[in-house]
PDB file of N, CA, C, O and CB in Angstrom:
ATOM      1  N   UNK A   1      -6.023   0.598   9.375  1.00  0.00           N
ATOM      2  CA  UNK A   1      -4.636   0.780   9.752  1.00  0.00           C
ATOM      3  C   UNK A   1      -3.853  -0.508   9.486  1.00  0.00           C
ATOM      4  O   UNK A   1      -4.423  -1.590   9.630  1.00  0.00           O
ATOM      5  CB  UNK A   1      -4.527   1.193  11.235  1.00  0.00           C
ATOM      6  N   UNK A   2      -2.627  -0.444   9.119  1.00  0.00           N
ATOM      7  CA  UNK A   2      -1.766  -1.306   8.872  1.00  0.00           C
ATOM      8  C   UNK A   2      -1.022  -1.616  10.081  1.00  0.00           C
ATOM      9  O   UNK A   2      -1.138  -0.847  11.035  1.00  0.00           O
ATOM     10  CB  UNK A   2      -1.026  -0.914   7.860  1.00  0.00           C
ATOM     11  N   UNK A   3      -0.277  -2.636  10.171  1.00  0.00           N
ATOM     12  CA  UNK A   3       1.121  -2.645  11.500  1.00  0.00           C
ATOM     13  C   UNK A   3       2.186  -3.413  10.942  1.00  0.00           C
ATOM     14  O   UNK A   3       1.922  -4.460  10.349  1.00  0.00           O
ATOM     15  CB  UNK A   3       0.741  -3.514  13.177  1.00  0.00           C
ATOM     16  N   UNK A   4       3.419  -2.989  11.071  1.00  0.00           N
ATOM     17  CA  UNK A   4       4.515  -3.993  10.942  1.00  0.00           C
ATOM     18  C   UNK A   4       5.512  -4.239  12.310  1.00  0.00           C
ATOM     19  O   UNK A   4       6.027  -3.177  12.659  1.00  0.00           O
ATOM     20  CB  UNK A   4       5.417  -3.481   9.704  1.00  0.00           C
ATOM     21  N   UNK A   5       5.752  -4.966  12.841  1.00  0.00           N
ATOM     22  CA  UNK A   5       6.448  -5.077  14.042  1.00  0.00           C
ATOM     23  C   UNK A   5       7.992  -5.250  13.713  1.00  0.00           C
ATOM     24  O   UNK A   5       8.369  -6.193  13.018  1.00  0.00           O
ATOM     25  CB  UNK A   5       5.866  -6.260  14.874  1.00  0.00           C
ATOM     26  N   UNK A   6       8.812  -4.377  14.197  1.00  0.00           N
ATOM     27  CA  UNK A   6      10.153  -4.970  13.522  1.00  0.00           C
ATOM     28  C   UNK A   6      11.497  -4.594  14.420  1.00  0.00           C
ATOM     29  O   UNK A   6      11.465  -3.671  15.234  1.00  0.00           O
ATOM     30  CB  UNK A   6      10.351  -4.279  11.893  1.00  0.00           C
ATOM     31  N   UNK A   7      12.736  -5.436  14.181  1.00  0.00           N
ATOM     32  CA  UNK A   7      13.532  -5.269  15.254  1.00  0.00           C
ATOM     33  C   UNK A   7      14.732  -4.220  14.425  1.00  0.00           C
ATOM     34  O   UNK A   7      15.338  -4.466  13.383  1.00  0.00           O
ATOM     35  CB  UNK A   7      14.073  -6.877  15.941  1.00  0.00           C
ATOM     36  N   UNK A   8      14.822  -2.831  15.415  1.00  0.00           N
ATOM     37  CA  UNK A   8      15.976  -1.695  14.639  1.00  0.00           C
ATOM     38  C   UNK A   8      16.290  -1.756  15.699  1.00  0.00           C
ATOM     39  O   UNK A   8      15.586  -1.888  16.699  1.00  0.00           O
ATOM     40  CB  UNK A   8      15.787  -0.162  13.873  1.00  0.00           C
ATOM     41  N   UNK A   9      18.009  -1.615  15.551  1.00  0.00           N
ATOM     42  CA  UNK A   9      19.011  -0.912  15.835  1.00  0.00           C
ATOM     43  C   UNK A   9      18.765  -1.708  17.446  1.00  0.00           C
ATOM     44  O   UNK A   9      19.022  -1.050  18.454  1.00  0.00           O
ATOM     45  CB  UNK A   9      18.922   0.898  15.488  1.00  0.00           C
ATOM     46  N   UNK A  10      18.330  -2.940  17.553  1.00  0.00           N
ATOM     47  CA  UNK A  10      18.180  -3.672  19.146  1.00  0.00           C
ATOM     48  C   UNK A  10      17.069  -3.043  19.392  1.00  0.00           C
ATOM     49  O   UNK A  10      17.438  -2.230  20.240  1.00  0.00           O
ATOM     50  CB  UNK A  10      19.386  -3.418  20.448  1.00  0.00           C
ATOM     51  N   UNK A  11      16.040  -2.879  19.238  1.00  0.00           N
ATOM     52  CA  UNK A  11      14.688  -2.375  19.461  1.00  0.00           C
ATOM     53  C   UNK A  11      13.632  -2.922  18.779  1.00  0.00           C
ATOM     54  O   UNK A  11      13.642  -3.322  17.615  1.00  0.00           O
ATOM     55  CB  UNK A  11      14.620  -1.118  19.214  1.00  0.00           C
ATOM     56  N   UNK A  12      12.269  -2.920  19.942  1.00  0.00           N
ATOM     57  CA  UNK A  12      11.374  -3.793  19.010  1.00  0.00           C
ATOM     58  C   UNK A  12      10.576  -2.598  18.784  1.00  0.00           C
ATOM     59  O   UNK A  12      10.345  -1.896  19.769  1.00  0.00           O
ATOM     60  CB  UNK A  12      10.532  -5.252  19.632  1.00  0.00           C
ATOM     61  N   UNK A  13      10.068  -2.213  17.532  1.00  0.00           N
ATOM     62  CA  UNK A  13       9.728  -1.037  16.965  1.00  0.00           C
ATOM     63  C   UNK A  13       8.384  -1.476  16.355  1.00  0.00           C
ATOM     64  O   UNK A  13       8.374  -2.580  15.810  1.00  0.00           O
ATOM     65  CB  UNK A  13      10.824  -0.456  15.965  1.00  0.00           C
ATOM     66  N   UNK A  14       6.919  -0.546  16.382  1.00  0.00           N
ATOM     67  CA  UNK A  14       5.950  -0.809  15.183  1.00  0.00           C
ATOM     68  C   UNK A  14       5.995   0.398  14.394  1.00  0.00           C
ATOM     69  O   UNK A  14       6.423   1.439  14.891  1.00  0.00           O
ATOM     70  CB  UNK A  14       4.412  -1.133  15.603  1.00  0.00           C
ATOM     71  N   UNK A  15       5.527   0.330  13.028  1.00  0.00           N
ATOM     72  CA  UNK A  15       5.005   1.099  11.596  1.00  0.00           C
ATOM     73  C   UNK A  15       3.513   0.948  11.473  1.00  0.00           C
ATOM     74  O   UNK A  15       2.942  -0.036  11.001  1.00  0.00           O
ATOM     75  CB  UNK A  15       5.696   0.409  10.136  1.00  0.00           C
ATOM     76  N   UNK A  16       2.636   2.627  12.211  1.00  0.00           N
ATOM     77  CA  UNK A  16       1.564   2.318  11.867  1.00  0.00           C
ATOM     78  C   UNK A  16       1.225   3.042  10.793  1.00  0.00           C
ATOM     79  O   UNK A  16       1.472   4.248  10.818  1.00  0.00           O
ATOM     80  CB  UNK A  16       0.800   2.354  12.766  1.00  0.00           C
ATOM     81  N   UNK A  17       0.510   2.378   9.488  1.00  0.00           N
ATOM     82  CA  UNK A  17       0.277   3.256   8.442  1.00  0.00           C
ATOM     83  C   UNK A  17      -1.016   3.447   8.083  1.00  0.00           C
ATOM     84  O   UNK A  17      -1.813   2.512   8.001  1.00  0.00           O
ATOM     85  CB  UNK A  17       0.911   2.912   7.407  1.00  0.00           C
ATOM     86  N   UNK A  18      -1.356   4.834   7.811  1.00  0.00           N
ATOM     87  CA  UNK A  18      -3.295   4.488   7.622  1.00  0.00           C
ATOM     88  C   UNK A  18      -3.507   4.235   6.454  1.00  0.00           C
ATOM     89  O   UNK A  18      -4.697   4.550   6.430  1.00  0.00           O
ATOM     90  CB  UNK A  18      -4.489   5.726   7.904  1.00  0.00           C
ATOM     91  N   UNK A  19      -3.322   3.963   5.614  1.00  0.00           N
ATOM     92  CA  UNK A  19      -3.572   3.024   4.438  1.00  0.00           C
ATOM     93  C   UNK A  19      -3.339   4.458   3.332  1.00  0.00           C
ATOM     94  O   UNK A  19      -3.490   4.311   2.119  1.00  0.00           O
ATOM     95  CB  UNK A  19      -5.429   2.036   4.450  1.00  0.00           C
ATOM     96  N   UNK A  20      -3.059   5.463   3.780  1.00  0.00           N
ATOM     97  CA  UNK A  20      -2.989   6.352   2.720  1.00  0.00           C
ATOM     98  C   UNK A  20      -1.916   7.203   3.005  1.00  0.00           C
ATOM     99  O   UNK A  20      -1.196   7.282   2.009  1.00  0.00           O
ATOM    100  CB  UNK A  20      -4.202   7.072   2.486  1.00  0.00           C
ATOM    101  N   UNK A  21      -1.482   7.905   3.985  1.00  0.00           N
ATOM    102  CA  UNK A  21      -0.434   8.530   3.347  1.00  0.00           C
ATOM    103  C   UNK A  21       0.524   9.363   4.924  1.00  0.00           C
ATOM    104  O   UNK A  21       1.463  10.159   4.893  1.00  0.00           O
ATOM    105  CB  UNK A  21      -1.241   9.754   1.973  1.00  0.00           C
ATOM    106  N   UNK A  22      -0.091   8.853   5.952  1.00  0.00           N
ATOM    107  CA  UNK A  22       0.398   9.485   7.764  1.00  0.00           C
ATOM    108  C   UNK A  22       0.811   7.915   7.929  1.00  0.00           C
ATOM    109  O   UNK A  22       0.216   6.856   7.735  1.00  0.00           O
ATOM    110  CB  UNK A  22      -1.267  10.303   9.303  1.00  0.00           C
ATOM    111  N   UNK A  23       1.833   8.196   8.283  1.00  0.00           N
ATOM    112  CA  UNK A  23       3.209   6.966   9.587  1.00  0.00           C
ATOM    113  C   UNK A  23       2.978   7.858  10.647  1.00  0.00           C
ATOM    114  O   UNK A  23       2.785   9.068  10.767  1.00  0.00           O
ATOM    115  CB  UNK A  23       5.554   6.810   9.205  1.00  0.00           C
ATOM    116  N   UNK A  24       3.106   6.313  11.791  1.00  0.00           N
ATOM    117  CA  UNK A  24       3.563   6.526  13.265  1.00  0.00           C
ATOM    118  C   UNK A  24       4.454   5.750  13.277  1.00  0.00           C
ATOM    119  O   UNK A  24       4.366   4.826  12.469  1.00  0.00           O
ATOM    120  CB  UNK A  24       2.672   6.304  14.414  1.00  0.00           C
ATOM    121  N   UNK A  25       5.740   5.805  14.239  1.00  0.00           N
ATOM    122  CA  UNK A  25       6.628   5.171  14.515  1.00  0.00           C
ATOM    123  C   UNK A  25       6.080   4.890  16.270  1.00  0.00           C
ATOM    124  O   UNK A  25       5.519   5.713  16.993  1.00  0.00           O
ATOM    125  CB  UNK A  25       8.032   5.959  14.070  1.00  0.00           C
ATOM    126  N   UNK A  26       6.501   3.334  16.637  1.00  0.00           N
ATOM    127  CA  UNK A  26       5.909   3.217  17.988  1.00  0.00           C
ATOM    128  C   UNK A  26       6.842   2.838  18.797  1.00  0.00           C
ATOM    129  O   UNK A  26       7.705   2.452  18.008  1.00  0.00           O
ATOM    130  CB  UNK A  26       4.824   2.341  18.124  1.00  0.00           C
ATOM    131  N   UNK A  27       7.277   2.679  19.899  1.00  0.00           N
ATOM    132  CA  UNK A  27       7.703   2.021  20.974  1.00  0.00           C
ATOM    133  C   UNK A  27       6.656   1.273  21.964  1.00  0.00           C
ATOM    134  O   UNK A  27       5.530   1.747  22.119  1.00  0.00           O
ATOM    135  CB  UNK A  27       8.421   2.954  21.637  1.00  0.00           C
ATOM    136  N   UNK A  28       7.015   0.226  22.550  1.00  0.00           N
ATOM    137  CA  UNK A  28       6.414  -0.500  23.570  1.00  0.00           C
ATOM    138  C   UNK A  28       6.781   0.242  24.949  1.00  0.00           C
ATOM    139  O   UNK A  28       7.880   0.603  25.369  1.00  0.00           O
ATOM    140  CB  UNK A  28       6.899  -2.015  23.508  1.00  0.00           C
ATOM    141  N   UNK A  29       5.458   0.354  25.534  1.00  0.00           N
ATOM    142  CA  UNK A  29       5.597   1.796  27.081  1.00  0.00           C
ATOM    143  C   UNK A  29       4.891   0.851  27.601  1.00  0.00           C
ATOM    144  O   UNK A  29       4.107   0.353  26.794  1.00  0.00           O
ATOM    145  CB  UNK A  29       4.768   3.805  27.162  1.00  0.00           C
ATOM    146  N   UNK A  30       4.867   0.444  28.565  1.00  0.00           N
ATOM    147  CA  UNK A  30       3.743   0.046  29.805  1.00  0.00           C
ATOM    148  C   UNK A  30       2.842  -0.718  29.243  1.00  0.00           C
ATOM    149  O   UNK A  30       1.672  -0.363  29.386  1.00  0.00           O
ATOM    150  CB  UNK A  30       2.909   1.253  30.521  1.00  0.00           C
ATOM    151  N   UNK A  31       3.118  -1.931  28.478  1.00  0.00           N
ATOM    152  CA  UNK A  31       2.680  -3.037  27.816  1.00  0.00           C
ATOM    153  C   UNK A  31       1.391  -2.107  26.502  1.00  0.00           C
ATOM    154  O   UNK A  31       0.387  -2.679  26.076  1.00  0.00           O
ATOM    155  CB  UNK A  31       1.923  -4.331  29.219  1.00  0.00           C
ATOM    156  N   UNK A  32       1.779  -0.687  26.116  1.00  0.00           N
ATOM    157  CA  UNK A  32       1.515  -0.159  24.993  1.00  0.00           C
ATOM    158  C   UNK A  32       1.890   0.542  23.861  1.00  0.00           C
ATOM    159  O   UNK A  32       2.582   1.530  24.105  1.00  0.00           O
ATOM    160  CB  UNK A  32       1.052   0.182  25.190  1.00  0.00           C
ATOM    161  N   UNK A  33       1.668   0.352  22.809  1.00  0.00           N
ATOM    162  CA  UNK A  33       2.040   1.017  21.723  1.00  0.00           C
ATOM    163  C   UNK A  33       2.298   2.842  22.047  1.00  0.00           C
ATOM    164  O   UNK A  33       1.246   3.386  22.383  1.00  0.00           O
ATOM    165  CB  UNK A  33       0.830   0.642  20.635  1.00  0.00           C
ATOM    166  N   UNK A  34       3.132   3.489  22.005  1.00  0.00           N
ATOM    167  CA  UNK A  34       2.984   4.660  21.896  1.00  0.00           C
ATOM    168  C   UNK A  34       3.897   5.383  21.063  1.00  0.00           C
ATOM    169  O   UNK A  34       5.108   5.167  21.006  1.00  0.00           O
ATOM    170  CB  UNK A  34       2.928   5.064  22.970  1.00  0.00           C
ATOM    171  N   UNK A  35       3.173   6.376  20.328  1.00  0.00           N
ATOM    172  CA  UNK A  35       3.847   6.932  18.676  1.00  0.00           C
ATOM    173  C   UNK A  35       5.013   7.699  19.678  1.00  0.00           C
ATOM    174  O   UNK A  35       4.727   8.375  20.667  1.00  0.00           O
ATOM    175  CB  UNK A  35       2.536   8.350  17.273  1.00  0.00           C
ATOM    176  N   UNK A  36       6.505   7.401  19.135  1.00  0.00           N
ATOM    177  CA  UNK A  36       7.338   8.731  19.187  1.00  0.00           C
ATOM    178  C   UNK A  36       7.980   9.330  18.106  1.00  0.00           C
ATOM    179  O   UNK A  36       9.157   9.683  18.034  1.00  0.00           O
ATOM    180  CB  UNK A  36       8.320   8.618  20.008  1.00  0.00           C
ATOM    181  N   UNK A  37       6.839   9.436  17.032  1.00  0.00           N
ATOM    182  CA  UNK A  37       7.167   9.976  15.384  1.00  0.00           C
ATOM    183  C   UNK A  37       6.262   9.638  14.563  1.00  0.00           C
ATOM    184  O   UNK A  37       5.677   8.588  14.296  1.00  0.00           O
ATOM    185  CB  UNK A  37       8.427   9.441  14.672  1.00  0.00           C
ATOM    186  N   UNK A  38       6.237  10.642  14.217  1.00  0.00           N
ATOM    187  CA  UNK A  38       5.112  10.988  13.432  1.00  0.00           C
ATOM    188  C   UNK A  38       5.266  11.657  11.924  1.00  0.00           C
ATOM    189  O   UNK A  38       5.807  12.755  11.789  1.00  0.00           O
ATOM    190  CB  UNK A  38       4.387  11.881  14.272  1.00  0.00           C
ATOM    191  N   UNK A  39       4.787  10.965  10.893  1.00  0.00           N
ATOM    192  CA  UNK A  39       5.537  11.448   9.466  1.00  0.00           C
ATOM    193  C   UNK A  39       4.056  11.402   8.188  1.00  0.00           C
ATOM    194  O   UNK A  39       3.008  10.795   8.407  1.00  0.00           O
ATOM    195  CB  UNK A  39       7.162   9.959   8.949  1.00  0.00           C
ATOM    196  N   UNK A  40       4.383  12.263   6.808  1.00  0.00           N
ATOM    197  CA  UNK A  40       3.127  12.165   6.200  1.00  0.00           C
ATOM    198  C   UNK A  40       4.131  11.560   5.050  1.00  0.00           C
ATOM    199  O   UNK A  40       5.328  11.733   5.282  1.00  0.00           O
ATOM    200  CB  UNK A  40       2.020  13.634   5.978  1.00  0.00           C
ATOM    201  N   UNK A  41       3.789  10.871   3.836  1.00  0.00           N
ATOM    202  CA  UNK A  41       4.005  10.708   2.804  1.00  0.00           C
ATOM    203  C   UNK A  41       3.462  10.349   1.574  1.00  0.00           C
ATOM    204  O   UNK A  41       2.853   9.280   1.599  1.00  0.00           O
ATOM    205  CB  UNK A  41       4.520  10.328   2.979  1.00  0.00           C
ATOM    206  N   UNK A  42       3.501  10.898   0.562  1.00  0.00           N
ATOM    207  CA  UNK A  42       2.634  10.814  -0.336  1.00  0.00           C
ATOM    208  C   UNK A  42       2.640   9.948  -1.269  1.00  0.00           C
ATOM    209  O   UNK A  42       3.600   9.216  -1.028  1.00  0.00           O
ATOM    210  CB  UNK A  42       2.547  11.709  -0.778  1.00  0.00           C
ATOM    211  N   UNK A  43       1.919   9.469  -2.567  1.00  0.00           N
ATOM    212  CA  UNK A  43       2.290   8.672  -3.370  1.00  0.00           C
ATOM    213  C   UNK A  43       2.512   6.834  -3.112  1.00  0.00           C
ATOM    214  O   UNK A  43       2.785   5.898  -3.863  1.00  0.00           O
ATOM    215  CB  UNK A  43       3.361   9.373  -3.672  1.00  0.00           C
ATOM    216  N   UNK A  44       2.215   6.976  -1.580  1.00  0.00           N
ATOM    217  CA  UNK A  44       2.292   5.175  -1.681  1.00  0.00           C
ATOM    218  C   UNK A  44       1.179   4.777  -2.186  1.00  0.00           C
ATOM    219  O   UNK A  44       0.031   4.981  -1.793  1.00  0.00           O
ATOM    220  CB  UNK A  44       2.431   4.278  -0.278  1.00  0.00           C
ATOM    221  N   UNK A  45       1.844   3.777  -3.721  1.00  0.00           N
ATOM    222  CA  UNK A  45       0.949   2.770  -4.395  1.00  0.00           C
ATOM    223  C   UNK A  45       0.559   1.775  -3.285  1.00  0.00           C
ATOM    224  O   UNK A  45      -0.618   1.421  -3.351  1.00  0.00           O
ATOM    225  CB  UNK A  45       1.694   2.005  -5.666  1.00  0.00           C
ATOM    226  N   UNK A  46       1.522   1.068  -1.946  1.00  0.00           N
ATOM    227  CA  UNK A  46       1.417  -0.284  -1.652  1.00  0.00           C
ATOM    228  C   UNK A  46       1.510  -0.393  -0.601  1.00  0.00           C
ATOM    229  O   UNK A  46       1.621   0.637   0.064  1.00  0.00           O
ATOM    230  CB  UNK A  46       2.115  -1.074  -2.132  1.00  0.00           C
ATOM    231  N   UNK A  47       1.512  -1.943   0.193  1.00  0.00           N
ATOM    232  CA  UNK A  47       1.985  -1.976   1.747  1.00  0.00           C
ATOM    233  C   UNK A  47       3.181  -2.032   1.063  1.00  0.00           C
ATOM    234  O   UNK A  47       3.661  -1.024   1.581  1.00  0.00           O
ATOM    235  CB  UNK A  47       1.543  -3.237   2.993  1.00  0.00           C
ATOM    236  N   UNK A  48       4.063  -2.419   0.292  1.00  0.00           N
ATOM    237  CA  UNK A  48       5.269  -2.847   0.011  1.00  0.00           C
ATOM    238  C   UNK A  48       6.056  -1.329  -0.027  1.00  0.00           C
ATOM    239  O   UNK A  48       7.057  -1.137   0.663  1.00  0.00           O
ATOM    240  CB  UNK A  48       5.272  -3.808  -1.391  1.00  0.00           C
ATOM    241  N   UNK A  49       5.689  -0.655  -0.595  1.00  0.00           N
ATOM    242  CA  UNK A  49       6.291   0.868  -0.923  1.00  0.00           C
ATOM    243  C   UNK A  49       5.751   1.512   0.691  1.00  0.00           C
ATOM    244  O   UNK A  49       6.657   2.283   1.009  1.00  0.00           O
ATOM    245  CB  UNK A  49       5.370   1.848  -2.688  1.00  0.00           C
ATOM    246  N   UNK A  50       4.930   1.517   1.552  1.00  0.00           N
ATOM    247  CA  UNK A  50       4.934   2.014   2.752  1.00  0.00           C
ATOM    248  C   UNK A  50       5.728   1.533   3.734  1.00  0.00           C
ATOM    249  O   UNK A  50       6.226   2.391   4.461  1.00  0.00           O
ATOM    250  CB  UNK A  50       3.887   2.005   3.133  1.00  0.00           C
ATOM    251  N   UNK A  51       6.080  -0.007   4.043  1.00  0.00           N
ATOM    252  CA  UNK A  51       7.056  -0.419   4.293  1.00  0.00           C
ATOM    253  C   UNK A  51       8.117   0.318   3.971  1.00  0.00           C
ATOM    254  O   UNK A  51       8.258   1.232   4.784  1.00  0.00           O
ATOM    255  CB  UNK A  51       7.066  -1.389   3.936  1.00  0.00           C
ATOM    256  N   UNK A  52       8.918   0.310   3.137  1.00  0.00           N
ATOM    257  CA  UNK A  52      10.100   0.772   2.684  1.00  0.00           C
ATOM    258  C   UNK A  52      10.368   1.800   3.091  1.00  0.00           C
ATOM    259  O   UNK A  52      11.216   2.012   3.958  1.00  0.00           O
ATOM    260  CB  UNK A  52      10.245   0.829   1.570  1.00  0.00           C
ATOM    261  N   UNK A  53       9.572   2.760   2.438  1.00  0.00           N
ATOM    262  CA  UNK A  53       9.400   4.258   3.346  1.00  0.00           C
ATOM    263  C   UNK A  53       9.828   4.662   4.208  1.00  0.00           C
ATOM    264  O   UNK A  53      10.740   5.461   4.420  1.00  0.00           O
ATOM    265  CB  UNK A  53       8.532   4.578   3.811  1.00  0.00           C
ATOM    266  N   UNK A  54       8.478   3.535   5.410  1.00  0.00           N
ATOM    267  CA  UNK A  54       9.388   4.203   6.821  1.00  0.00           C
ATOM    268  C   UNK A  54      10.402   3.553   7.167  1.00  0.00           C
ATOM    269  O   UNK A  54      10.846   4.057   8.199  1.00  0.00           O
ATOM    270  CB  UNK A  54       8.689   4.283   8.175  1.00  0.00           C
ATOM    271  N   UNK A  55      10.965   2.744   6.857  1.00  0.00           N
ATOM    272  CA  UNK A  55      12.269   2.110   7.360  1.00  0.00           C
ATOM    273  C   UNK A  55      13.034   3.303   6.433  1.00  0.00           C
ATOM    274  O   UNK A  55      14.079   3.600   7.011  1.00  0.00           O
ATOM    275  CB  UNK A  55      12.605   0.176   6.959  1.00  0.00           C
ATOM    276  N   UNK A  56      12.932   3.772   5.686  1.00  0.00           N
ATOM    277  CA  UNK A  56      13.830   4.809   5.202  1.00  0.00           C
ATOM    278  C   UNK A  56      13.705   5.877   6.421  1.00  0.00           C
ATOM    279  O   UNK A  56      14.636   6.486   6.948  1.00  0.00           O
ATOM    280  CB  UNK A  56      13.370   5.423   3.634  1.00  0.00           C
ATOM    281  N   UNK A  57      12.779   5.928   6.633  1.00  0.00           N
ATOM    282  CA  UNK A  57      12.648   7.184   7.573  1.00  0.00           C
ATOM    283  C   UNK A  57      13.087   7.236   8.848  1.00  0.00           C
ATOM    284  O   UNK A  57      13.481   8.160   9.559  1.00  0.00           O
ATOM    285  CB  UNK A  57      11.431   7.532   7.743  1.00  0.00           C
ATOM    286  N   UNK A  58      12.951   6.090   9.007  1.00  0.00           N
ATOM    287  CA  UNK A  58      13.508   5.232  10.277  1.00  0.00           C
ATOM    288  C   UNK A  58      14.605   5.023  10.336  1.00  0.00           C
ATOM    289  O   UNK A  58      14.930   4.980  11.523  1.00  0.00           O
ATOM    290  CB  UNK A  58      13.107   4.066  10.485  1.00  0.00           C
ATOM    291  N   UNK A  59      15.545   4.831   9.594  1.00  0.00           N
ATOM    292  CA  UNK A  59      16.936   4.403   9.411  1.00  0.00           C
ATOM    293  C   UNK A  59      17.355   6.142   9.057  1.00  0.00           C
ATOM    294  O   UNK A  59      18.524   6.310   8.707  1.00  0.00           O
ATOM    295  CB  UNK A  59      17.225   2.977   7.985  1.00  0.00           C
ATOM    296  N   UNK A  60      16.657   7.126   9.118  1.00  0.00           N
ATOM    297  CA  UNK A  60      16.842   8.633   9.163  1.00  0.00           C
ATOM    298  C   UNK A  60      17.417   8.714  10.707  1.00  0.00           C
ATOM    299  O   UNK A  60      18.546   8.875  11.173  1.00  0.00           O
ATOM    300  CB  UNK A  60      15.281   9.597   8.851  1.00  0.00           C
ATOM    301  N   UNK A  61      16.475   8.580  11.120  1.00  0.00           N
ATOM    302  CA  UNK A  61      16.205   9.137  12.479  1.00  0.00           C
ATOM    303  C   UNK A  61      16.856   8.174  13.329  1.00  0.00           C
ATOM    304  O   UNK A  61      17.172   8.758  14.365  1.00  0.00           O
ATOM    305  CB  UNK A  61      14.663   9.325  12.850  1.00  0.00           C
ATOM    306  N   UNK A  62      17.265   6.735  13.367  1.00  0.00           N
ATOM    307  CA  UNK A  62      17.928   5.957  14.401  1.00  0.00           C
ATOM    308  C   UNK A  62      19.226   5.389  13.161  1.00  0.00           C
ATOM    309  O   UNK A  62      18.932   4.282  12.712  1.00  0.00           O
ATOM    310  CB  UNK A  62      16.699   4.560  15.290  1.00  0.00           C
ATOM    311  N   UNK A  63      20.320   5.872  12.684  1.00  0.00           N
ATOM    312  CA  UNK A  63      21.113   5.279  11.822  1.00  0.00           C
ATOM    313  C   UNK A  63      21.333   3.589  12.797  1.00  0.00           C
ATOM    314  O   UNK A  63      21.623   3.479  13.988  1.00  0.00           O
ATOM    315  CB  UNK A  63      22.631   6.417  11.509  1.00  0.00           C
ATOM    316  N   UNK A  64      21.097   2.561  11.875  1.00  0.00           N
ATOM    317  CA  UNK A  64      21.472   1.255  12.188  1.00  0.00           C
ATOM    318  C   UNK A  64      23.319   0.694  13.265  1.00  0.00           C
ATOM    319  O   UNK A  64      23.563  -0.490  13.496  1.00  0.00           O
ATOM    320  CB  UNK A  64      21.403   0.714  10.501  1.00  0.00           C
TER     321      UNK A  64
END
């Protein structure tokens, strides 16, 4: 599994990616990670192109 920790929209947010092709989107709950989104995508060559992704997906679902 991958992680990116990152700050949206005033929120501290993680990107968990399994190295192939399912995102979780996380929030911090009770000093834990917990998914509130859940996404599949296909075709990522990279961490660089999975990155991107879900911040696309992310910037879907919480506009900046």
């Amino acid at each position: 599994m991958k992680h990116w920790e990152i700050e949206h929209a005033g929120n501290h947010l993680r990107i968990e990616w399994n190295g192939s092709a399912t995102f979780n989107l996380q929030m911090p709950v009770g000093g834990q990670w917990v998914d509130y989104h859940s996404f599949t995508t296909y075709n990522i060559d990279n961490d660089q192109d999975a990155l991107e992704n879900a911040i696309e997906v992310l910037e879907q679902l919480e506009p900046a």
